[in-house]
PyMOL Python script that loads the backbone (N, CA, C, O; Angstrom):
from pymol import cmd

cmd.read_pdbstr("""\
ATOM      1  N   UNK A   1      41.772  36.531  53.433  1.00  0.00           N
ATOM      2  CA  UNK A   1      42.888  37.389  53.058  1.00  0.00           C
ATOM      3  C   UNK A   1      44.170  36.566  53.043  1.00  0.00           C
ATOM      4  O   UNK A   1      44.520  35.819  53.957  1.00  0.00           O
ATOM      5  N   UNK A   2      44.777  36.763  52.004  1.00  0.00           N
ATOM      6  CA  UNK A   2      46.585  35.987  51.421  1.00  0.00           C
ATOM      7  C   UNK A   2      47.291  36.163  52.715  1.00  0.00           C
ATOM      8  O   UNK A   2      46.944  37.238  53.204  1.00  0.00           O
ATOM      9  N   UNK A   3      48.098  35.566  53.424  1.00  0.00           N
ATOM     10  CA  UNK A   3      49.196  35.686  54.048  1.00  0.00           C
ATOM     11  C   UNK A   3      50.502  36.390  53.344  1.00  0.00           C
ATOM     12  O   UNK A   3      51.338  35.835  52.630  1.00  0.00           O
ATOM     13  N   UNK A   4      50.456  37.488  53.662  1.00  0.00           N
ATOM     14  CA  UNK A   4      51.967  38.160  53.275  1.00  0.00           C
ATOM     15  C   UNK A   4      52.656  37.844  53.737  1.00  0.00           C
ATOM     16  O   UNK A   4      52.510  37.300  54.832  1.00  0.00           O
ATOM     17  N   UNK A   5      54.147  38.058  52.980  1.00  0.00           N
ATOM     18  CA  UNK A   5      55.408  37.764  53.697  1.00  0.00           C
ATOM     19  C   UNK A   5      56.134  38.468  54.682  1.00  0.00           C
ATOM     20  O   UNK A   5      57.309  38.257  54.983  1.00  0.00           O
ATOM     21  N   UNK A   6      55.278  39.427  55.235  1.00  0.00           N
ATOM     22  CA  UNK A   6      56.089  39.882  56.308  1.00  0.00           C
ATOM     23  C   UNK A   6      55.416  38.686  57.579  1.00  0.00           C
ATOM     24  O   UNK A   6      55.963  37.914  58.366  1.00  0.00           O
ATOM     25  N   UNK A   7      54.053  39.010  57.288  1.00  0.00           N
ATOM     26  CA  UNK A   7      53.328  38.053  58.266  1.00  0.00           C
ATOM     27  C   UNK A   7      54.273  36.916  58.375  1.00  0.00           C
ATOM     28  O   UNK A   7      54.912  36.736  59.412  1.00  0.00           O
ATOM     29  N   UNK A   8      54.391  36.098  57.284  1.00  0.00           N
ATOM     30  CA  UNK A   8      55.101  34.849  57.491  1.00  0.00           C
ATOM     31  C   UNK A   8      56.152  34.922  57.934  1.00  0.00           C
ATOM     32  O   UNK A   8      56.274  33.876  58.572  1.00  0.00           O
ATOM     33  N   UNK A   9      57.569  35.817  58.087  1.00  0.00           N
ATOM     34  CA  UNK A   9      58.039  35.834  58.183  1.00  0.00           C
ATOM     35  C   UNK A   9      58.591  36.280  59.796  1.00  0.00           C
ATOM     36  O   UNK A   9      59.520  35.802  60.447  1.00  0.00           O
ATOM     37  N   UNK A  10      57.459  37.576  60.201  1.00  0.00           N
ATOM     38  CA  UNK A  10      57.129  37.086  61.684  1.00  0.00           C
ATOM     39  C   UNK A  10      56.951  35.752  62.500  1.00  0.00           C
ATOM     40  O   UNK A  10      57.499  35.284  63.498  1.00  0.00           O
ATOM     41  N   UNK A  11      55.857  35.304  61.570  1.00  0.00           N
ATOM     42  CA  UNK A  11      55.991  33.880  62.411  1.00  0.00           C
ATOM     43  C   UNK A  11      56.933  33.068  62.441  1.00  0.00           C
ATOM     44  O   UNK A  11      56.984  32.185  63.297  1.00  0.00           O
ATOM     45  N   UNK A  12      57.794  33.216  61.563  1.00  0.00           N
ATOM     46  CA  UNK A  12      58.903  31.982  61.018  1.00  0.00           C
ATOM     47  C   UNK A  12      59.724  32.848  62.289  1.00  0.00           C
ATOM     48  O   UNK A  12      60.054  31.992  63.110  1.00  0.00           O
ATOM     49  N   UNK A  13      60.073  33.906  62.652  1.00  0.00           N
ATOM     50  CA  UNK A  13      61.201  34.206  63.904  1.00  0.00           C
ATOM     51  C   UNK A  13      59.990  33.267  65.496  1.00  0.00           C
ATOM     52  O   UNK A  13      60.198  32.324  66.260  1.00  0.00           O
ATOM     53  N   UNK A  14      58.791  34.252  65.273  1.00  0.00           N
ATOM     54  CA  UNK A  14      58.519  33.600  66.303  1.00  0.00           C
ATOM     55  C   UNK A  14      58.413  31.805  66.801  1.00  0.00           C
ATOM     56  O   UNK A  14      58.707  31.545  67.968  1.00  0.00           O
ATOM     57  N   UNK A  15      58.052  30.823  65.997  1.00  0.00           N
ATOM     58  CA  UNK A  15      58.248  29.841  66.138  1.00  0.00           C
ATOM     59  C   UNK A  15      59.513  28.842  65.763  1.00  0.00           C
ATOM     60  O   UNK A  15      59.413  27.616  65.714  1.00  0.00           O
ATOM     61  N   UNK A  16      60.957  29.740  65.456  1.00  0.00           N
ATOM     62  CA  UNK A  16      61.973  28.957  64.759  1.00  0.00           C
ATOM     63  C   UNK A  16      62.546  28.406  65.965  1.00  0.00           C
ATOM     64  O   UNK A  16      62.739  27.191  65.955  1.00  0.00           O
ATOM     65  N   UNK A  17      62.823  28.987  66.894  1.00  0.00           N
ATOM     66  CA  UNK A  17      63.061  27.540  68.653  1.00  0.00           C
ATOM     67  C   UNK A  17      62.188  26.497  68.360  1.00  0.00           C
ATOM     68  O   UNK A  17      62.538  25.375  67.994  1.00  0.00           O
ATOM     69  N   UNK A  18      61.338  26.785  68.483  1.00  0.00           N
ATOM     70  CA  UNK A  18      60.481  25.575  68.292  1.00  0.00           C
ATOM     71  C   UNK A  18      60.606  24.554  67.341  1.00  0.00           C
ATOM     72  O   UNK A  18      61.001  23.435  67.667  1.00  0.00           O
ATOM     73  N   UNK A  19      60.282  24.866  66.114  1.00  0.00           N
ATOM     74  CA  UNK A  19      60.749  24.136  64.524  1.00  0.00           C
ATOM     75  C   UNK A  19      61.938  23.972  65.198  1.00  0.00           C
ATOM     76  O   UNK A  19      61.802  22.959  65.883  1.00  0.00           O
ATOM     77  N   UNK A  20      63.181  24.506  65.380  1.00  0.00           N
ATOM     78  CA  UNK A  20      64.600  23.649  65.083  1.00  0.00           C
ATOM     79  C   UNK A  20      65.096  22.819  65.936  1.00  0.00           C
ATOM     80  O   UNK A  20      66.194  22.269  65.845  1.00  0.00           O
ATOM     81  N   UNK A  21      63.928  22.640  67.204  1.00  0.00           N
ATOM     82  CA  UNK A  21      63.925  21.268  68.128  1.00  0.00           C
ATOM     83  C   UNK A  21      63.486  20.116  67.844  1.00  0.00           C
ATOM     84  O   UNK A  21      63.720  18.970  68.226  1.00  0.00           O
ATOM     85  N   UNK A  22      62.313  20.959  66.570  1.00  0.00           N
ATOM     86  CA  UNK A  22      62.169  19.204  66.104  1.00  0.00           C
ATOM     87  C   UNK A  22      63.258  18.159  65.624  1.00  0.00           C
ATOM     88  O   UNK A  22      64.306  18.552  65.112  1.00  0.00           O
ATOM     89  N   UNK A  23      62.937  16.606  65.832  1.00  0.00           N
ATOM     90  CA  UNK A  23      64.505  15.457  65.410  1.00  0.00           C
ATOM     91  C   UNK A  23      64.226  15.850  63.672  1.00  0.00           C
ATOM     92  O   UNK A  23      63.180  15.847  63.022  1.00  0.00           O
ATOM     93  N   UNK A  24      65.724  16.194  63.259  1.00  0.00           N
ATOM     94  CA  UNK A  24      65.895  15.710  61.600  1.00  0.00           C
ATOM     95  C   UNK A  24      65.992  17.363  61.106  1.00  0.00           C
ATOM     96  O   UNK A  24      66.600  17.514  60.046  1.00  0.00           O
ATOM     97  N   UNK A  25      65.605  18.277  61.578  1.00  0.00           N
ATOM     98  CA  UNK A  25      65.416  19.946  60.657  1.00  0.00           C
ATOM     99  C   UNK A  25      67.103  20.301  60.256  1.00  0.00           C
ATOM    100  O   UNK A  25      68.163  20.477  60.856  1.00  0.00           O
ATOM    101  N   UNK A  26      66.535  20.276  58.691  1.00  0.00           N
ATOM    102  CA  UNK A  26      68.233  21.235  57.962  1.00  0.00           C
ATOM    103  C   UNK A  26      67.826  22.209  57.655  1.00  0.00           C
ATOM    104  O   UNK A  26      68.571  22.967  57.035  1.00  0.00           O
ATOM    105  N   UNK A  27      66.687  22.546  57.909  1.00  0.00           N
ATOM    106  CA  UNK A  27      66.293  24.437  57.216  1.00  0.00           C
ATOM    107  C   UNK A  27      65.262  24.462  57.768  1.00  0.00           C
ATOM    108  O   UNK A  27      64.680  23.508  58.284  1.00  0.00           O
ATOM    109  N   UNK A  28      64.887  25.713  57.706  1.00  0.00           N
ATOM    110  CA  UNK A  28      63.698  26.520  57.759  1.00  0.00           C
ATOM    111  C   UNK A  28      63.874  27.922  56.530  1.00  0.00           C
ATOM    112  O   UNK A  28      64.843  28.578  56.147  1.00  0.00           O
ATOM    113  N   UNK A  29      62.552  27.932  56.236  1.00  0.00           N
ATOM    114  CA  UNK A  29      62.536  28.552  55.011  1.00  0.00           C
ATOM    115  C   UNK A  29      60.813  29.405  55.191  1.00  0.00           C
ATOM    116  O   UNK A  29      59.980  29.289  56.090  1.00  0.00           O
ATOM    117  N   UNK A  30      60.795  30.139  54.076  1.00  0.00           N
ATOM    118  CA  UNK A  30      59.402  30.750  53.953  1.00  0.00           C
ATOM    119  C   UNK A  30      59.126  30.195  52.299  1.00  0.00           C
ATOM    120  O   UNK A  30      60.143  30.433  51.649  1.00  0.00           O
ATOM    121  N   UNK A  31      58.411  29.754  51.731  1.00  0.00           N
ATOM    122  CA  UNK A  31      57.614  29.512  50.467  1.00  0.00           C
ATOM    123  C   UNK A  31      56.123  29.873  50.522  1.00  0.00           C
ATOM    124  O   UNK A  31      55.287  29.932  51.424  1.00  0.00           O
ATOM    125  N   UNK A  32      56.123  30.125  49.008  1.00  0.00           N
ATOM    126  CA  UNK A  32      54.756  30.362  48.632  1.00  0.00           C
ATOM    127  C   UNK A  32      54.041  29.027  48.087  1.00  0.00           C
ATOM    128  O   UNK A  32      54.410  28.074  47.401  1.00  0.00           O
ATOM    129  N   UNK A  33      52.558  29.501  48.866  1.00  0.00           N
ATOM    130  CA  UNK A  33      51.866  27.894  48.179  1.00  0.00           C
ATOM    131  C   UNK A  33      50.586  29.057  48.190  1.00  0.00           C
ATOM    132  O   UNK A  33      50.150  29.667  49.167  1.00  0.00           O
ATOM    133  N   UNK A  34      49.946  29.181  46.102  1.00  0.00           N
ATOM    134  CA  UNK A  34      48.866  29.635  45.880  1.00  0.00           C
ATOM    135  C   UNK A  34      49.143  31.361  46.072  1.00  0.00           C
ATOM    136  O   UNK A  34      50.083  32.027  45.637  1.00  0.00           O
ATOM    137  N   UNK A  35      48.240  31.692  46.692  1.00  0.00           N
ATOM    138  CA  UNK A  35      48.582  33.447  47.159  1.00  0.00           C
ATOM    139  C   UNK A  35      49.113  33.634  48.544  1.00  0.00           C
ATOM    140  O   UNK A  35      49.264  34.664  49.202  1.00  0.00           O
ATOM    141  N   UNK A  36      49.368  32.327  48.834  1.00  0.00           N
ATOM    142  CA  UNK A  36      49.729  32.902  50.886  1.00  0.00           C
ATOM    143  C   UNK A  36      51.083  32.113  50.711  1.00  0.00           C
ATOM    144  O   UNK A  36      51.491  31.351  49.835  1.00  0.00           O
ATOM    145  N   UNK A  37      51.612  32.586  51.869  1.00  0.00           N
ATOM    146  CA  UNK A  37      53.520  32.708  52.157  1.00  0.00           C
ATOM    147  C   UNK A  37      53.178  31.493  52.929  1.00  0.00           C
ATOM    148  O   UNK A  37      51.983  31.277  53.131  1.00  0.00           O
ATOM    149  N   UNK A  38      53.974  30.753  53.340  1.00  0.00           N
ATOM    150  CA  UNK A  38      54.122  29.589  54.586  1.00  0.00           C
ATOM    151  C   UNK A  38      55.437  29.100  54.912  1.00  0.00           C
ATOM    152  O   UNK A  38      56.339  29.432  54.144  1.00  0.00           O
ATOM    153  N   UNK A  39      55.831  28.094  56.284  1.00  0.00           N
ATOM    154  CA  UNK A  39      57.144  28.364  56.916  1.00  0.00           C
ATOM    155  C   UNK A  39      56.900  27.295  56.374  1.00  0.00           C
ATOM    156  O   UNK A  39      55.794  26.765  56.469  1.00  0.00           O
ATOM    157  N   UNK A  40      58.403  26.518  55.359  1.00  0.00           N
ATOM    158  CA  UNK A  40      58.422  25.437  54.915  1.00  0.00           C
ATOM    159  C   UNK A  40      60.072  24.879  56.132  1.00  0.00           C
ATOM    160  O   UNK A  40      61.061  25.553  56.419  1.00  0.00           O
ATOM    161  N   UNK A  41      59.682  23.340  56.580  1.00  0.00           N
ATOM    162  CA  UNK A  41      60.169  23.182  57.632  1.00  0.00           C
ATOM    163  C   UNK A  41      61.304  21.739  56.700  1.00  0.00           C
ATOM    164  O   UNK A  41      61.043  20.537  56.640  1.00  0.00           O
ATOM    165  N   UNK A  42      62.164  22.259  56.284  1.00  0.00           N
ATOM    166  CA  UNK A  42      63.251  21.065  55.725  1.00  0.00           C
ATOM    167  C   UNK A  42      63.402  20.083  56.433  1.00  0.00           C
ATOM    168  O   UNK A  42      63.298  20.337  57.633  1.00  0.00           O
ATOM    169  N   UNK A  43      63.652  18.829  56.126  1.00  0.00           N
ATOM    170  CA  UNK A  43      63.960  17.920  57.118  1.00  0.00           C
ATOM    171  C   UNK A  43      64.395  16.206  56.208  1.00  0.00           C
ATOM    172  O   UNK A  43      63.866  15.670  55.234  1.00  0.00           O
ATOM    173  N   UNK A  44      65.481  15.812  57.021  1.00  0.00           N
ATOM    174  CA  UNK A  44      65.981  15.002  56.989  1.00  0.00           C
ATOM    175  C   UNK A  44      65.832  13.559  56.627  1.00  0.00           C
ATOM    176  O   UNK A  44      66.539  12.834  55.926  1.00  0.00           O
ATOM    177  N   UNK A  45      64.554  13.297  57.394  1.00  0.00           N
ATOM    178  CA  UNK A  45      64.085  12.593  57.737  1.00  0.00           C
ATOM    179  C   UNK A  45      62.833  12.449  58.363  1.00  0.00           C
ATOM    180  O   UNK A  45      62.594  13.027  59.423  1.00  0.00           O
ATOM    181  N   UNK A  46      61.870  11.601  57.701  1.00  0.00           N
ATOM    182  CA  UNK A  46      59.929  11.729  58.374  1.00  0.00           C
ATOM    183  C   UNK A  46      60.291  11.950  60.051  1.00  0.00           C
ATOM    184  O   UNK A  46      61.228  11.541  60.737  1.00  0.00           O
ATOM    185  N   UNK A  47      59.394  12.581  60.288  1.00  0.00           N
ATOM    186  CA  UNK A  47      59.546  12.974  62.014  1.00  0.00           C
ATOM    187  C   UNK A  47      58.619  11.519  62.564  1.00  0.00           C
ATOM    188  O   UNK A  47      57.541  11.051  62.197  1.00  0.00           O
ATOM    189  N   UNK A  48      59.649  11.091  63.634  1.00  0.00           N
ATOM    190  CA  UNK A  48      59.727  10.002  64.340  1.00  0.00           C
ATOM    191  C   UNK A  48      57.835   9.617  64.723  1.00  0.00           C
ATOM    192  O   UNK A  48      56.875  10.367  64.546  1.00  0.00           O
ATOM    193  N   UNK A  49      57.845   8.663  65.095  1.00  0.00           N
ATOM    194  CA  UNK A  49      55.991   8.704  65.074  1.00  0.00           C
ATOM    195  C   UNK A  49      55.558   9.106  66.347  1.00  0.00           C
ATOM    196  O   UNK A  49      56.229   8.616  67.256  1.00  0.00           O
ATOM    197  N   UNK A  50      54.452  10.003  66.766  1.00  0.00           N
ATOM    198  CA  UNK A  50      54.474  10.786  67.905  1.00  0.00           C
ATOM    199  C   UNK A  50      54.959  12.235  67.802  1.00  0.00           C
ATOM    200  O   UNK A  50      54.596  12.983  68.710  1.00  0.00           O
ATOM    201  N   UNK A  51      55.642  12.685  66.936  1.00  0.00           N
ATOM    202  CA  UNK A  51      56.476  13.932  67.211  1.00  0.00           C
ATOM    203  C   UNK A  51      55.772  14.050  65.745  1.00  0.00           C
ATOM    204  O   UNK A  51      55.843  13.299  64.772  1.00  0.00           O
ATOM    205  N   UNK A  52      54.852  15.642  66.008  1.00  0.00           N
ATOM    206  CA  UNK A  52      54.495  16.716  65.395  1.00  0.00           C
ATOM    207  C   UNK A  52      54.745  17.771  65.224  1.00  0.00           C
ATOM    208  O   UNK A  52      54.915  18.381  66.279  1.00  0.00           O
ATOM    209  N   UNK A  53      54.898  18.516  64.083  1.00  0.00           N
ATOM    210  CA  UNK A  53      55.100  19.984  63.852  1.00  0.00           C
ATOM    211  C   UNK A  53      53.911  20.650  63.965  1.00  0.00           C
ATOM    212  O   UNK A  53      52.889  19.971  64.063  1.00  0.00           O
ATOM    213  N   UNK A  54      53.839  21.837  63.970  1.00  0.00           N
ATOM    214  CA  UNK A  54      52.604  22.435  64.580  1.00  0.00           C
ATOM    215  C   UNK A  54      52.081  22.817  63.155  1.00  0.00           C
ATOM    216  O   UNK A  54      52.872  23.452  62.457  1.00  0.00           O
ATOM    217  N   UNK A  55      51.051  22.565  62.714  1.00  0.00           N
ATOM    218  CA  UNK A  55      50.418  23.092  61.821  1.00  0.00           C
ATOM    219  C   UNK A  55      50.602  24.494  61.220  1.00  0.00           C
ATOM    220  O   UNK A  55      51.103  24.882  60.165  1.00  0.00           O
ATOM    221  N   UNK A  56      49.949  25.199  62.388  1.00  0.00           N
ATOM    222  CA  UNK A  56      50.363  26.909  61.954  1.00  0.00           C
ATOM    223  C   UNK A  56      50.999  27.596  63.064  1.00  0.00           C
ATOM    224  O   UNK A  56      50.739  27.031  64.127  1.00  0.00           O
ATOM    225  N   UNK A  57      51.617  28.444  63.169  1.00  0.00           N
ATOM    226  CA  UNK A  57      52.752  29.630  64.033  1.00  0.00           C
ATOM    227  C   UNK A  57      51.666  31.200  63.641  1.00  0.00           C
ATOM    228  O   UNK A  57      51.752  31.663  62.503  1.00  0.00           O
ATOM    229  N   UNK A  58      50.993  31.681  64.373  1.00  0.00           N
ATOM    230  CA  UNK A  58      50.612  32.882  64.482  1.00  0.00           C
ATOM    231  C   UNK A  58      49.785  32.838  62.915  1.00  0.00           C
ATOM    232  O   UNK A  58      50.160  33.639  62.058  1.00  0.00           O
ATOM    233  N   UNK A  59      48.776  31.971  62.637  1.00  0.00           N
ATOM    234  CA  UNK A  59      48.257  32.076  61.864  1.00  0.00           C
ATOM    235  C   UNK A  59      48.779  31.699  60.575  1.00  0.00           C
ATOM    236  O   UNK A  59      47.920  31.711  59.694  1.00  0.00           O
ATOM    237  N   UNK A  60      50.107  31.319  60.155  1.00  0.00           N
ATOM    238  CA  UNK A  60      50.727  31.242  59.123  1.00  0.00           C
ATOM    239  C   UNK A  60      51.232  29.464  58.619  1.00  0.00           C
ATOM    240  O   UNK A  60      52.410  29.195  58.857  1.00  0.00           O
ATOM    241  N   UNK A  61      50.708  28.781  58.221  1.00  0.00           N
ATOM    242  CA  UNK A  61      50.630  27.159  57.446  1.00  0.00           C
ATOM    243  C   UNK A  61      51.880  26.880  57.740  1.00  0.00           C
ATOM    244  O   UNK A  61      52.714  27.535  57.115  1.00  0.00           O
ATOM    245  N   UNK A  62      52.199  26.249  58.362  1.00  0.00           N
ATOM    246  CA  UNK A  62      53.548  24.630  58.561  1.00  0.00           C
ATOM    247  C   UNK A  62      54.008  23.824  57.786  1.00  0.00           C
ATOM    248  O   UNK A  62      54.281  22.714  58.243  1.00  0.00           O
ATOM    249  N   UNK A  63      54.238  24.084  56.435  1.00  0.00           N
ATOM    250  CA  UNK A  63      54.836  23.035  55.647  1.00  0.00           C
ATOM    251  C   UNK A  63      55.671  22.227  56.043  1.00  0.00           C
ATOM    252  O   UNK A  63      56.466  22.807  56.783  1.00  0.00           O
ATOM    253  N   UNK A  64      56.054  20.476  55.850  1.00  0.00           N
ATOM    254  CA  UNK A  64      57.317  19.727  56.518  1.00  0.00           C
ATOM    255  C   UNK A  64      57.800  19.391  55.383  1.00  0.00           C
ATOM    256  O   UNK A  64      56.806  19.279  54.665  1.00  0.00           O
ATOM    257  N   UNK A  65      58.957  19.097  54.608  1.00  0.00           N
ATOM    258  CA  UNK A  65      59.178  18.629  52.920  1.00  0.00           C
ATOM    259  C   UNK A  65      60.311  17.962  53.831  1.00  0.00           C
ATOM    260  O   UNK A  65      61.111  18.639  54.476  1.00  0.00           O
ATOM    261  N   UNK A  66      60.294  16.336  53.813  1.00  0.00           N
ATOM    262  CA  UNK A  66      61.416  15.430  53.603  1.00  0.00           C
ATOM    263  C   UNK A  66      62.337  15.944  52.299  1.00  0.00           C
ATOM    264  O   UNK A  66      62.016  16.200  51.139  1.00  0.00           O
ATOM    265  N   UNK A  67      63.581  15.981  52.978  1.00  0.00           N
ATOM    266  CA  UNK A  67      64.491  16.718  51.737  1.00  0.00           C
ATOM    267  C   UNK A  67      65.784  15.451  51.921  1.00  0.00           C
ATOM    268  O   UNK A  67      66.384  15.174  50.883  1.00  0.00           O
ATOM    269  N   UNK A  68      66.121  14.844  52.970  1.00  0.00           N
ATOM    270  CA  UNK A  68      67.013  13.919  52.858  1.00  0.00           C
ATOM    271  C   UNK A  68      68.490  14.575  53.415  1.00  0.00           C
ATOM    272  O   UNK A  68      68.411  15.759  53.741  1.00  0.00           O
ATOM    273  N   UNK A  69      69.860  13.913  53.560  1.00  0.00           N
ATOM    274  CA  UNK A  69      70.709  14.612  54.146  1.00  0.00           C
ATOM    275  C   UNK A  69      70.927  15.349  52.995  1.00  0.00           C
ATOM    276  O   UNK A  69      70.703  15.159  51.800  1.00  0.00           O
ATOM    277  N   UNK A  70      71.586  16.539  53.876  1.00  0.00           N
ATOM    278  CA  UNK A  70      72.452  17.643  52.626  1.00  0.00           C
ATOM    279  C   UNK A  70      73.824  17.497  53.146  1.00  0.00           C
ATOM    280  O   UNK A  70      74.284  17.142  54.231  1.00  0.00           O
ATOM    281  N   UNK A  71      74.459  17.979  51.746  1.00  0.00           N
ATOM    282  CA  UNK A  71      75.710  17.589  51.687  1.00  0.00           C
ATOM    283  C   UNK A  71      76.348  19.118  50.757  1.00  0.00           C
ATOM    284  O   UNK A  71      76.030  19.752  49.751  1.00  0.00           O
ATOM    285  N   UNK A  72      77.314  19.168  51.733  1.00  0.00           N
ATOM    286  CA  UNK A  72      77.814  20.421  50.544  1.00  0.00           C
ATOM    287  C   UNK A  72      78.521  20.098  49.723  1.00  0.00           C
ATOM    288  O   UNK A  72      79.386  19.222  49.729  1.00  0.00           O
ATOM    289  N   UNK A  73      78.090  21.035  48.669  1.00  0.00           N
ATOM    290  CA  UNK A  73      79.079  20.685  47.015  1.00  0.00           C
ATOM    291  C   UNK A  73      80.221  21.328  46.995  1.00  0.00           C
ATOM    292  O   UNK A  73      80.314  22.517  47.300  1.00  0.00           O
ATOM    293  N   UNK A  74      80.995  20.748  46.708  1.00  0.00           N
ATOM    294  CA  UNK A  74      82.620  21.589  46.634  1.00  0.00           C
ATOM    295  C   UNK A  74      82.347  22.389  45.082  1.00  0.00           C
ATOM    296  O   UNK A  74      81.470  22.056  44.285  1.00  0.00           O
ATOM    297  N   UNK A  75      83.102  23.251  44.937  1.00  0.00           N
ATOM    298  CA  UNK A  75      83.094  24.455  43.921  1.00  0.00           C
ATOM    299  C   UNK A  75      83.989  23.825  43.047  1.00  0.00           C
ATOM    300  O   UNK A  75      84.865  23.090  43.503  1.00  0.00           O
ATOM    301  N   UNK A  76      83.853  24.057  41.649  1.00  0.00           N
ATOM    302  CA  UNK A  76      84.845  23.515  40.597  1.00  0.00           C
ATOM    303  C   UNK A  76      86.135  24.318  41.286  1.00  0.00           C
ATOM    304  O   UNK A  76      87.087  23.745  41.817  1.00  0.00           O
ATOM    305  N   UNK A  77      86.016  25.362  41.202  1.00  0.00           N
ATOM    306  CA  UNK A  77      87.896  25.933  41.540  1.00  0.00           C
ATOM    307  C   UNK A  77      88.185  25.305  42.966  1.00  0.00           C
ATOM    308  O   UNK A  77      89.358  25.422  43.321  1.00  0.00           O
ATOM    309  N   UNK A  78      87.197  24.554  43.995  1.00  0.00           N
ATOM    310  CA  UNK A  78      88.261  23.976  44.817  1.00  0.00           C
ATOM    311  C   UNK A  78      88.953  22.606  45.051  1.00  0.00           C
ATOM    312  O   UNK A  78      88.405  21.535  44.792  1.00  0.00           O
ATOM    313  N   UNK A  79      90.088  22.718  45.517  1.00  0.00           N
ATOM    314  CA  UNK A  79      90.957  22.056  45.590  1.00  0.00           C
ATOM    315  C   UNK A  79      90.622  20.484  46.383  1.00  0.00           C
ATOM    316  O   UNK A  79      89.806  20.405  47.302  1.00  0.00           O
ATOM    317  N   UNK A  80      91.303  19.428  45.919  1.00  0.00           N
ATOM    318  CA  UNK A  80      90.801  18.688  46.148  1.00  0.00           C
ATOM    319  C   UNK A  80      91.527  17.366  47.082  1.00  0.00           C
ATOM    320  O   UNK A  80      91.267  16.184  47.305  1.00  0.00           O
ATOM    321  N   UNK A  81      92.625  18.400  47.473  1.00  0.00           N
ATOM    322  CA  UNK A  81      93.719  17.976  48.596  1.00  0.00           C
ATOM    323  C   UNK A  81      93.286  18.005  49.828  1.00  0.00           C
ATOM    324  O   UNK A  81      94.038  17.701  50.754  1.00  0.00           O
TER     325      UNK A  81
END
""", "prot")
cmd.dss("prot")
cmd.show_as("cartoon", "prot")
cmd.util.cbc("prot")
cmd.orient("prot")
């Protein structure tokens, strides 16, 4: 049976202490991969060697996606003083 998104989304509260202790996390997110939901875990930078994310949170898949630093974009109307 598909993982719904409430499911996932339970798990993503229940394990987000956890995920946002890992070194390097700029997000946490929910995505779809196929028919099931999963907590996709943003990050900065490959997690240091030794330090793992947990596979699954209450039944629901652990995605990690190296995303690199983020940087916010300034808006055309702002000012640049």
């Amino acid at each position: 049976m598909a993982v719904t998104l409430s499911q996932a989304r339970a798990a993503k509260d229940r394990g987000k202490d956890a995920l946002l202790a890992l070194p390097g996390v700029t997000g946490i997110g929910i995505s779809k991969v196929g028919d099931d939901y999963v907590i996709k875990v943003n990050l900065r930078e490959p997690l240091p060697a030794g330090v793992v994310a947990p596979a699954r949170i209450a039944d629901v898949a652990v995605h990690c996606e190296v995303m690199g630093r983020v940087v916010k974009r300034r808006r055309a109307d702002e000012s640049t003083d």
